[in-house]
Residue, then its C-alpha position, 0 to 999 in steps of 0.5 A: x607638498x614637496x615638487x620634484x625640480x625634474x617635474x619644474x624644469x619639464x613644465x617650464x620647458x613645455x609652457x616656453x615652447x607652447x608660448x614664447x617659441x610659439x610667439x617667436x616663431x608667429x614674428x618671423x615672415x614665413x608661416x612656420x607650423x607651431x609647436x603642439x604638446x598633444x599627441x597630434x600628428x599633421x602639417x600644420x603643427x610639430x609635437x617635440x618629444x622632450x627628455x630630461x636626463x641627470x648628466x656628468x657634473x664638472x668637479x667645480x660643480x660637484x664641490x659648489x653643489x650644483x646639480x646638472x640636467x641634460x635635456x632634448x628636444x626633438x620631433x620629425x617635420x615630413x620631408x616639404x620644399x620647406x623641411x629645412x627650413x622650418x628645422x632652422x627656425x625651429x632651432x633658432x626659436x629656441x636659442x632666442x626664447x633660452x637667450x631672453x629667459x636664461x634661467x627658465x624663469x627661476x626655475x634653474x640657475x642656468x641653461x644653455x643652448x649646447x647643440x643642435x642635430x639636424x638629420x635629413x631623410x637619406x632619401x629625400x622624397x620618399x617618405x621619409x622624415x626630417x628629424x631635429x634634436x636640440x640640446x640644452x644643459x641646465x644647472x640648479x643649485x641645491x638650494x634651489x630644490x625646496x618648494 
């Protein structure tokens, strides 16, 4: 059975978040709701939606073979004292799980932590959401594709 590197890189990304960010985020001082990959909705847990997209190889990667993936991570926090807070750590959870397991646990040859978006609502306390985008840029060589 052949398994698609789309489906790998989307399932290792989901166990990362579920697990090691999780476990990251339980160290830290301040009680920070965890990530859940369900379709709940509450204060006590955040569901990220994660894209994953073909992006623009560099000529060095066209003539290596190597493919690249554009992928995001993002979810709304409800606008708390907290809000601004919780959007930081998240994103740094995420930097120090990528930092530890670069390579998404052999499923890539390399990922690489490319930015972070953080929106506050344009008014603050009135119902509106905090939204937070990370980015990630995944390379897998070719040969990598054969299950």
């Amino acid at each position: 059975m052949i398994e698609f590197i789309e489906i790998k890189i989307l399932e290792k990304v989901r166990e990362l978040l579920n697990e090691r960010v999780n476990e990251a985020l339980n160290d830290w001082q301040n009680i920070v709701p965890l990530f859940e990959l369900s379709e709940f909705k509450g204060r006590c847990a955040v569901v990220p939606k994660i894209n994953l997209a073909f992006c623009e190889r560099t000529e060095k990667e066209r003539i290596v073979f190597l493919d690249a993936y554009s992928l995001s991570i993002s979810f709304n926090l409800q606008d708390t004292e907290e809000s601004e807070l919780y959007c930081y750590a998240y994103s740094n959870a995420v930097k120090k799980v990528i930092r530890e397991n670069p390579t998404l646990g052999g499923v890539a040859d390399r990922v690489l932590f490319t930015g972070e978006k953080i929106t506050p609502p344009k008014v603050a306390h009135c119902g509106m959401d905090w939204e937070v985008v990370i980015s990630l840029r995944i390379t897998i060589e070719e040969t990598n594709y054969v299950s």
